[in-house]
N, C-alpha and C positions, 0 to 999 in steps of 0.2 A: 375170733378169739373168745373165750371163756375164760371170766375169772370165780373162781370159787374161792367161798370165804363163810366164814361164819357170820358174821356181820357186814351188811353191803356200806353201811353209813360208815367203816371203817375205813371204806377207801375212798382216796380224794375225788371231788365231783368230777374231774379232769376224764377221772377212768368211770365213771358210773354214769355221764354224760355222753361218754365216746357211742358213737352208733354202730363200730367196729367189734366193740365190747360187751359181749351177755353174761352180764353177772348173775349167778347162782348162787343161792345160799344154802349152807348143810354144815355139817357137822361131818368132815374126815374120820373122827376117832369110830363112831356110830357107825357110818359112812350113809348117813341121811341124807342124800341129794348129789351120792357120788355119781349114781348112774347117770343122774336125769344134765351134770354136768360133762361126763364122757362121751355119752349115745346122742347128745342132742335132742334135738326134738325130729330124732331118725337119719339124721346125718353126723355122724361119729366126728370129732375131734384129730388132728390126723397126727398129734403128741401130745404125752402129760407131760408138766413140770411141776414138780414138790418143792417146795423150799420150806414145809412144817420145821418148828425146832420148839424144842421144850420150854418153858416157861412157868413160873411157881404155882403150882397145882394144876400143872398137866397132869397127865392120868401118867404112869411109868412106862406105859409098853405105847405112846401116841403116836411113833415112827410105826411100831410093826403091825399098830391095829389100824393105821390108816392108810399103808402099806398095799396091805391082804387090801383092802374094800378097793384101791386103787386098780390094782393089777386084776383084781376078779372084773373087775367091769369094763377093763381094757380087755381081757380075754370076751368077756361077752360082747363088746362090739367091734371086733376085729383090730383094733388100735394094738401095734407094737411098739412104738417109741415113748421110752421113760428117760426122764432124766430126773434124778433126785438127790436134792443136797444134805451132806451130815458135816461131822464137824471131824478138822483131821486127826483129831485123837483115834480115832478108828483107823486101822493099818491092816497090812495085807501082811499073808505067812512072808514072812521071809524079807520082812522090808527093814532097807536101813533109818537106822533113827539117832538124829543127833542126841547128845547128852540132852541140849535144852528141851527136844523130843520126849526124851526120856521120863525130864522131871515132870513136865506140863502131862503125862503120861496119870505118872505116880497121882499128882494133885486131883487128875479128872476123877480116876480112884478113889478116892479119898473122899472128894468133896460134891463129886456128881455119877456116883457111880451108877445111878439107876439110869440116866438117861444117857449116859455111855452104855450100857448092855443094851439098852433101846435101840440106840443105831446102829450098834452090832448085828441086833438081832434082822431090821430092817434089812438091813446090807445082805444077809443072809438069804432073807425072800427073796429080794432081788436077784439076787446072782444064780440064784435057782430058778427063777423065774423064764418064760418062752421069751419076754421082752428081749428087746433090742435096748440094752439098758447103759446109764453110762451113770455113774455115784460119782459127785461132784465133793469134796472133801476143803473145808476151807479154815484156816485158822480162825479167832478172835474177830468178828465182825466191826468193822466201824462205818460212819457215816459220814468219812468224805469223800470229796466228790470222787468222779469218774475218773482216773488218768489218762485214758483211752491206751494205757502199757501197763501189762501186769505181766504175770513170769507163772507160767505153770506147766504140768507135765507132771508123769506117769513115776516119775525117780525125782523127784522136788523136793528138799531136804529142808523142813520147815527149823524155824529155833521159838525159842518163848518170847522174844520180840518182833516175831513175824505177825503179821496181821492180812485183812482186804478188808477195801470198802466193799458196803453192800453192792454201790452202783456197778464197781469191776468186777464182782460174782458172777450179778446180773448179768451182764457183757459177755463173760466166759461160759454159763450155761446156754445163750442164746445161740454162739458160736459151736459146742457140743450140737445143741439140737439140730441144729444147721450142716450140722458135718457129720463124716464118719471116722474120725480120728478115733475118738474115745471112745468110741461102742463096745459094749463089755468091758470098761475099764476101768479102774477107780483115782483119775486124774487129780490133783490138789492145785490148787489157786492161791495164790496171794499178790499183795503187792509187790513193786519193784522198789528196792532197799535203795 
């Protein structure tokens, strides 16, 4: 396994310790040390997972520029499995959306509109993209624990009190990578109410 990160001291000694674990450092948005994190040291990776999300003085396009450096280096070492997470304010043509949908909709407008047109734009690569791809879509993240039970799917009717923990993301992208349920699909996540 390969963890790529900007900072290795960022992650707990647990994973920077593990002998399982070859931490890379680089820079996604640049994509400084994307290859050298995909291609291995000549034996390729055999899936990415992204879980980047914007943060105060991201760059505004950090999904689609780190995106492109992901997928081009997944095309240059044979690697087709993507799985990449955004947030579910992004929606597909034709989806239904609750009212609470609706207004969390309006606000992300409003108040975050650059790095929604970000993961639009992201989702766009992707879905164009040769990968064998799956865009993982998740409300308002929180930090607790695991439930080992979340609820999600392709027609998942989020509201403004919908949430996931980070751990049950975690859980449902590993189960995506693991499966072919969701390939090509833009599945949403959250808790169980």
């Amino acid at each position: 396994m390969v963890a790529f990160v900007r900072d290795p001291a960022s992650l707990s000694s647990s994973v920077r310790d593990d002998d399982r674990v070859a931490v890379v450092a680089g820079d996604a948005y640049t994509g400084d040390g994307v290859d050298r994190a995909v291609g291995g040291d000549g034996t390729p990776v055999d899936a990415v997972v992204s879980v980047l999300g914007q943060t105060d003085g991201s760059p505004d396009d950090l999904l689609t520029a780190a995106g492109e450096h992901v997928l081009a280096a997944m095309d240059e070492h044979g690697v087709d499995r993507f799985v990449t997470l955004v947030g579910a304010g992004v929606r597909e043509a034709g989806e239904s959306v609750s009212l609470g949908g609706r207004v969390m909709e309006s606000l992300l407008k409003l108040l975050a509109r650059a790095a929604l047109e970000d993961a639009r734009d992201h989702v766009e690569t992707v879905r164009t993209s040769d990968a064998r791809w799956t865009v993982v879509r998740a409300p308002r993240l929180t930090e607790a624990a695991h439930a080992g039970a979340f609820r999600h799917g392709t027609d998942l009717t989020l509201g403004v009190r919908d949430a996931a923990a980070r751990a049950n993301v975690a859980a449902f992208v590993l189960d995506c990578l693991e499966g072919v349920e969701y390939v090509g699909e833009m599945p949403k996540v959250a808790d169980e109410r």
